[in-house]
C-alpha positions, -999 to 999 in steps of 0.1 A, spaced: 310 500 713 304 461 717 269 464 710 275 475 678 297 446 666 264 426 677 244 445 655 268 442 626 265 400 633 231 404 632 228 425 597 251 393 583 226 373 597 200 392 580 214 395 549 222 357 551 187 350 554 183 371 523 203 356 505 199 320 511 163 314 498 181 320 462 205 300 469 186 273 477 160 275 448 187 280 424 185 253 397 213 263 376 248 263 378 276 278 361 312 278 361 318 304 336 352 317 352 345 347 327 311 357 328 316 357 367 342 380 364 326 403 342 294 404 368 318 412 396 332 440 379 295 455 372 297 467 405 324 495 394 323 498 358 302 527 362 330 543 370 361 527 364 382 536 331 407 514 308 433 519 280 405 529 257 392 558 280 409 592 274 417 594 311 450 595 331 449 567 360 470 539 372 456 506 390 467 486 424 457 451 425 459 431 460 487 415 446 507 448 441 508 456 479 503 423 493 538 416 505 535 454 523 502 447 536 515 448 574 495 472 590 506 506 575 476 525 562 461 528 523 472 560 515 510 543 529 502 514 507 496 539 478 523 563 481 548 551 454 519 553 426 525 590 405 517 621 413 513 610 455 527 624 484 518 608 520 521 616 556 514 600 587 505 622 620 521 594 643 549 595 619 550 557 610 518 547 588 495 539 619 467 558 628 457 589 609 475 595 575 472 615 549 472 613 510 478 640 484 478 639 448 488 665 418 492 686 456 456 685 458 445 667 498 424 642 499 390 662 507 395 668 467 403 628 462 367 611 456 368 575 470 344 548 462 339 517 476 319 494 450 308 524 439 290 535 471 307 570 481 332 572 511 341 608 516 326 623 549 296 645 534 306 678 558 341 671 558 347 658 523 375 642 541 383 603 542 396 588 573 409 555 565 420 553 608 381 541 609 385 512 589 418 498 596 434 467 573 406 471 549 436 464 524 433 426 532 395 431 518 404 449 488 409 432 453 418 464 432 420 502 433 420 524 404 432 558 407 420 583 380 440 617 381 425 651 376 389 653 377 387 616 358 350 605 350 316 611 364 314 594 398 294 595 426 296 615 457 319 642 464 332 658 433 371 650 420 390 679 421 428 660 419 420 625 420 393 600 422 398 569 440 379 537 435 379 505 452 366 471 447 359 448 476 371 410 476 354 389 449 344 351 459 357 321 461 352 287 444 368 269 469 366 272 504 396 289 521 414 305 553 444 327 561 457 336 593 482 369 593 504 386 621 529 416 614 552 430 644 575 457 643 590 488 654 574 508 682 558 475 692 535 475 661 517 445 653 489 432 633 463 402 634 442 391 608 416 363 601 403 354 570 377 328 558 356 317 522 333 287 527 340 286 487 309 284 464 279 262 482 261 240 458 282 262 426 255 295 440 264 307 474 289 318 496 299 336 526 333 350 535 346 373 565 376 386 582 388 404 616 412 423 619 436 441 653 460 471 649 478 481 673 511 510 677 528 530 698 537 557 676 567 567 667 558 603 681 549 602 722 522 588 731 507 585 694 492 552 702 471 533 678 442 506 692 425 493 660 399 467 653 376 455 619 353 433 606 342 423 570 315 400 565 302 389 532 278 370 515 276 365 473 248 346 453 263 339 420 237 329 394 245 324 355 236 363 352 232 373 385 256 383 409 237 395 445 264 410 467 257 418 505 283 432 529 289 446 563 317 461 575 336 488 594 359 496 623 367 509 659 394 530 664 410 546 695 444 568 690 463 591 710 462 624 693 495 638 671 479 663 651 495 692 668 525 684 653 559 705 668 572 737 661 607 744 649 627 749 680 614 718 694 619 699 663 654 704 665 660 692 698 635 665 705 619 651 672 590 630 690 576 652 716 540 652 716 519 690 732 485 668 733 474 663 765 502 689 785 490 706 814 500 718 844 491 705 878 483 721 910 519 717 921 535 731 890 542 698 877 541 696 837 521 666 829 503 646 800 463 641 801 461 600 797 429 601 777 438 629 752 422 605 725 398 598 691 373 573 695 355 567 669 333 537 654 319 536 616 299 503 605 288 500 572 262 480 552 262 476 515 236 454 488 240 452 453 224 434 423 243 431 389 224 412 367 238 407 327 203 406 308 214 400 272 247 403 256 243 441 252 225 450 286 236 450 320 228 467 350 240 474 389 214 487 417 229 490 457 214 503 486 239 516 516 242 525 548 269 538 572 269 547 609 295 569 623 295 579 662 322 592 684 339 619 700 377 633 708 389 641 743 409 671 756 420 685 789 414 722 787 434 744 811 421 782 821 391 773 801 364 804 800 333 796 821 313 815 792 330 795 762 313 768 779 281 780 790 288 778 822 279 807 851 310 820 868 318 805 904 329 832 930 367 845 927 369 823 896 365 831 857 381 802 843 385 763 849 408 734 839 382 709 822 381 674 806 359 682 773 345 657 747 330 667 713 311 642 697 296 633 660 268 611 654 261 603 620 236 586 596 246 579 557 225 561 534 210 561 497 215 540 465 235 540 432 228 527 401 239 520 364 230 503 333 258 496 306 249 488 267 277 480 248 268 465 210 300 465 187 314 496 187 294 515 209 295 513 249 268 531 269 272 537 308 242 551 326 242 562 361 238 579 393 225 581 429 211 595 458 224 599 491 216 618 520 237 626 554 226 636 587 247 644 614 250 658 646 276 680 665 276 681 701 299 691 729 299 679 763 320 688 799 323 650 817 351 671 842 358 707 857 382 717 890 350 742 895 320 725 878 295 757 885 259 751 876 268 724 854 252 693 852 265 657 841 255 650 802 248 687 799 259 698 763 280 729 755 271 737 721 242 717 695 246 717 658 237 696 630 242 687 594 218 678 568 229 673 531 213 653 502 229 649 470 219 638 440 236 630 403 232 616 373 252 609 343 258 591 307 287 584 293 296 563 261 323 551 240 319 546 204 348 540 179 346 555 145 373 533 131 398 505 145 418 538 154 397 565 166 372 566 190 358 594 208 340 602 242 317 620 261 306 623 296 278 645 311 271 644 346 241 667 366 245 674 402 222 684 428 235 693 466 212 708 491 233 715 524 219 730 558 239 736 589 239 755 616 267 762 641 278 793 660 257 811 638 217 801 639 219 793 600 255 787 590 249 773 558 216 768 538 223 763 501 213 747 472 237 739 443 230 728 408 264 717 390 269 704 352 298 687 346 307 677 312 336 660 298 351 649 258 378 633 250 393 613 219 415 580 217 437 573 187 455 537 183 490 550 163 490 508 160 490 476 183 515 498 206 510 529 207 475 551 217 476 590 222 445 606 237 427 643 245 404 645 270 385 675 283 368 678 316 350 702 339 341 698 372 326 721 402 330 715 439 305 727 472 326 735 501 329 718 528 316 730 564 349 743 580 355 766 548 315 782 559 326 786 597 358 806 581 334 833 564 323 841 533 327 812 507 322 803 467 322 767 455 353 766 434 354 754 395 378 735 377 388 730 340 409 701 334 427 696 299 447 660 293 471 650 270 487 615 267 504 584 256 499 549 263 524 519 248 525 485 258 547 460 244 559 427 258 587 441 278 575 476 282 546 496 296 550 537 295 530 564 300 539 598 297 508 623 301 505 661 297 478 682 326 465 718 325 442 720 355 430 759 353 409 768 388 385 794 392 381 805 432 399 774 445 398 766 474 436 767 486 454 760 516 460 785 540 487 758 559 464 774 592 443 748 612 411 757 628 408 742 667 400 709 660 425 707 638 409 709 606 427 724 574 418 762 568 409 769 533 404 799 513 394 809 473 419 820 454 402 833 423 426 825 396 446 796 401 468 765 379 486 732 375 504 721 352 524 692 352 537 661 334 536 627 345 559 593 335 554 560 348 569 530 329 573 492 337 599 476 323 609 441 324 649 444 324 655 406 326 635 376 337 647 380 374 644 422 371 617 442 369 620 486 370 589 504 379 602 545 377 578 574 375 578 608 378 556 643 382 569 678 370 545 704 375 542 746 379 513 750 405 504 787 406 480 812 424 476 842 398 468 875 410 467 865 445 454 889 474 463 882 514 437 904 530 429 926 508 467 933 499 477 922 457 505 895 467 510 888 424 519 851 414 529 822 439 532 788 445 495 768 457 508 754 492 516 719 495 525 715 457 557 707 454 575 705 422 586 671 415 575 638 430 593 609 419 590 576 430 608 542 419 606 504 424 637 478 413 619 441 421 646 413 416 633 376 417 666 356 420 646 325 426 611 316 427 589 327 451 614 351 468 613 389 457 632 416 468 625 454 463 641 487 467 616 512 470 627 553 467 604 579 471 616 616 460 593 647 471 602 681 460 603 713 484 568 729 492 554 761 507 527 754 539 512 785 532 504 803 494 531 834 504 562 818 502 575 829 531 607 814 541 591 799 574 567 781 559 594 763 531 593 727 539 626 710 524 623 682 503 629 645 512 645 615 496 633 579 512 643 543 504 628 514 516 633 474 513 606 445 507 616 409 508 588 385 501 596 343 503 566 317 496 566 280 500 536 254 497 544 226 517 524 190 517 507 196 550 475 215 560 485 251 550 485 255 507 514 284 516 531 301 536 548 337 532 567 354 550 574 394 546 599 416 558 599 458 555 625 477 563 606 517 559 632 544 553 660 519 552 690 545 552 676 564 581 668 598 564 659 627 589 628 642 576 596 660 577 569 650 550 535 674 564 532 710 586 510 739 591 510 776 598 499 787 629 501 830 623 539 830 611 552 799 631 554 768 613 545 734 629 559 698 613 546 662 614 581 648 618 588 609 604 604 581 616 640 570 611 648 535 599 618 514 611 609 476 604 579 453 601 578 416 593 548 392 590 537 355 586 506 345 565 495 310 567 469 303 537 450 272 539 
């Protein structure tokens, strides 16, 4: 694990090296505050929206969640934006979380970072537990709903979820900041900017610790990241290299507790329970994740002319690591292991492992000339990755041999995609716009079959949409999209599979005034053989999926801000939505119409912000989710009730005359009025299982910026 910190150094030596020679030949210097900006945000334009794209999303800026930036997770950080429901397994933001959206999960949420995608190719999942704080690094996220624009990567299915990394600094700088709280949480954080060297070059870096107890047994968090950076900045060049990533070691929670417990003891933890020798009950010490993912990113944006600019990166990501278990009355054969006399079964300390190499480019070119803006686009990326299994301990260890490996299989998948999309505006009132995106994904895997996938997909994925400006206020758009979606590689172990389709009609409204910002928006997402639900997990705990071949949502969405006052501000929003499997058929029997699981029927969230004096804000947070089915019956087992939560922010700055330029302090209070509830669960046959959340739980922090 060390050695590859050492590596990472090295590849920011490397890419120092790179960079320097330009830095050093450079003869001009700029200071162009704008251009600069504009340069930096070449990196994501290619797929980033704004008012005048016929596209529902919403924006986070660093800003926005820097006063809850205290070790809590992004989806955490997220989860008062519309349409969002999150969940943490540990049941207090540390460690794995999860992030849903429209009551799509996140293996349907397409995340970008700079444009480079981050969703795990097999998976389609995103595992933010691997690179923990990466908030601190993170400028803005946009967050398109419903299938949004073309993108790279996984395809969007509810969401797609872009972020862009820290821009540079003209002036050197440092922050030092450390969080503690509840269930002896805590959070340490280094930042640096040696500011712009000679107006060209700079280099900037942080390191980050996590660390928890849970708020569930034993769901222990041990956290560490890095970011290291280094940006040339010409007059039209921006050259962008970065390396970063994360080590994580949890205790696991994702067996969550069934009913009866639940109701008697809301923290108890089954990973890790056996039974000794002696009859004693006891808990497996190492029943862990470890898992380490570093990544390296370089991009060029240069602006040619005032019409032409362009974006080119190359990436790569390792991922290696494994989960442990202690396996009681395990089968000799399940592990390939010959029987020992008298004995067909063994207690066994297991480990399965992925090791994984990501890597390919992205690229764009934008031409915008009056009233017409061009985007050009695409990339290539290919994953390879390797599933193995190993026994490191057994109470009757057989023939077996240390290192030997109980089952081989591996993943290869290469996808490719291109697209064009432009803007053009027929009038100062209308515009219109189209998108048309070609997709390529070749996938081969094998598993406990010799060939468990080998296919080849070829996906075309338009969209259209129109923008109208009523006047200076007021703008009402139509947008069209389709999209189509591979599945991932637990939906092929669970049988026979089709990649599911999507047709994705918006309707909205967009005014801004000087007191007011609304948006109200209208969605008809009509499915064909999506991929739903089941609430089942398989045994390592991934979601269970099946195609449902007709299937709906249809919601609306409000989100306002709305300055009451000079010291109040009122952030509401709110999702109604009808989420429907038509037709459907439980094996082989016609069940008729019910509700998609995990979709509940209103999400509401709200944020009162009250600045009674400079530099100190206070905010009531309330988030309201609606009752959902954890299975597409709605049976009454697997009804999980709905849950109303509150939380408090208070923020205070000062910049005193001495060596720091200011100092904040932040205080969280999470579920403030101590609300018993569950927010995530599972079937397992007909007996449900619950991710229960903690009570009234606090974190505060100091940041020292200098």
């Amino acid at each position: 694990m060390e050695n590859s910190y050492v590596k990472s150094l090295k590849a920011s030596v490397v890419l120092t090296l790179f960079l320097g020679p330009l830095w050093l030949s450079a003869q001009q210097k700029s200071n162009d505050s704008t251009q600069v900006n504009q340069l930096d945000e070449v990196l994501v334009k290619a797929v980033r929206v704004n008012k005048k794209t016929p596209v529902t999303f919403s924006n986070l800026t660093q800003k926005d969640i820097a006063s809850r930036n205290l070790g809590q997770d992004i989806p955490i950080l997220m989860n008062y934006m519309p349409s969002v429901v999150t969940t943490s397994d540990a049941g207090n933001g540390f460690g794995y979380t999860g992030i849903r959206v429209r009551g799509t999960d996140a293996t349907r949420v397409n995340v970008t970072i700079n444009g480079i995608p981050y969703n795990d190719s097999e998976s389609h999942g995103t595992f933010w537990v691997n690179m923990p704080d990466f908030a601190s690094s993170v400028q803005s996220m946009q967050l398109q709903r419903g299938v949004g624009t073309s993108t790279n990567g996984a395809g969007a299915f509810g969401a797609s979820l872009n972020l862009l990394t820290d821009s540079y600094s003209k002036k050197g700088t440092g922050e030092i900041a450390n969080s503690f709280g509840s269930f002896n949480a805590r959070k340490h954080t280094v930042k640096f900017s040696t500011g712009l060297m000679n107006d060209r070059f700079e280099i900037a870096g942080r390191l980050s610790q996590i660390a928890s107890d849970g708020y569930v047994d034993r769901a222990s968090a041990d956290l560490k990241s890095y970011f290291l950076q280094g940006t040339y900045v010409g007059k039209t060049t921006l050259i962008k290299g970065l390396v970063f990533g994360g080590r994580e070691r949890t205790y696991q929670s994702w067996n969550g507790i069934d009913g009866p417990t639940l109701a008697v003891d809301r923290t108890f933890n089954s990973a890790g329970i056996f039974t000794d020798e002696f009859g004693n009950t006891r808990f497996y010490d190492n029943e862990t994740d470890n898992y380490q993912q570093d990544h390296a990113q370089l991009h060029w944006s240069e602006r040619w002319n005032d019409r032409w600019s362009t974006n080119v990166a190359l990436h790569y990501t390792k991922g290696k690591g494994y989960f442990e278990n202690y396996k009681e009355d395990a089968d000799f054969a399940e592990y390939g292991l010959a029987p020992v006399a008298g004995q067909t079964s063994t207690d066994l300390i297991r480990q399965k492992w992925l090791d994984n190499d990501f890597y390919g480019t992205t690229f764009s070119a934008n031409y915008k000339k009056d009233e017409f803006d061009l985007i050009l686009g695409g990339g290539w990326n290919k994953y390879e990755g390797l599933h193995f299994g190993r026994v490191i301990w057994a109470r009757f260890a057989s023939t077996s041999e240390l290192g030997d490996e109980y089952y081989n299989d591996y993943g290869i998948k290469t996808d490719g995609n291109v697209f064009a999309k432009a803007t053009y505006d027929l009038s100062s009132q209308w515009s219109v716009y189209g998108d048309v995106q070609y997709r390529r994904v070749n996938y081969k895997a094998n598993g406990v079959q010799p060939t468990l996938v080998d296919d080849t997909f070829n996906f075309f994925n338009p969209k259209v949409g129109v923008n109208y400006a009523v006047n200076t206020k007021n703008i009402l758009y139509f947008s069209y999209a389709r999209a189509n979606r591979e599945p991932n590689r637990t939906d092929y172990e669970g049988g026979n599979v089709r990649p599911e389709k999507l047709n994705d009609f918006e309707l909205g409204w967009r005014y801004e005034a000087s007191k007011v910002q609304f948006n109200a928006n209208v969605y008809y997402m009509l499915y064909r053989d999506q991929l739903i639900l089941t609430g089942a997990l398989d045994d390592v705990g991934s979601p269970v999926r099946s195609n449902s071949e007709r299937s709906y949502r249809l919601g609306l969405e409000v989100d306002a801000t709305i300055a009451l006052s000079k010291q109040w501000i009122w952030k509401p929003n709110f999702t109604i939505s009808q989420n429907q499997n038509i037709d459907l058929t439980n094996n082989g029997v016609a069940v008729g119409n019910t509700a998609i699981a995990y979709s509940p029927n209103l999400i509401a969230g709200n944020l009162l912000l009250f600045e009674p004096v400079k530099n100190l804000h206070l905010t009531w947070l309330s988030k309201f989710v609606g009752e959902q089915f954890m299975n597409n019956l709605e049976r009454p087992e697997a009804r999980l009730p709905d849950y109303f939560v509150n939380d408090f922010n208070v923020s205070y700055s000062w910049n005193p005359k001495s060596v720091f330029r200011t100092i904040t302090v932040n205080g969280l209070v999470n579920n403030i009025l101590d609300k018993t509830y569950v927010s995530n669960g599972y079937m397992w046959d007909i007996f449900p299982y619950y991710y229960p959340q903690a009570g009234r739980n606090f974190l505060v922090g100091l940041t020292l910026q200098f």
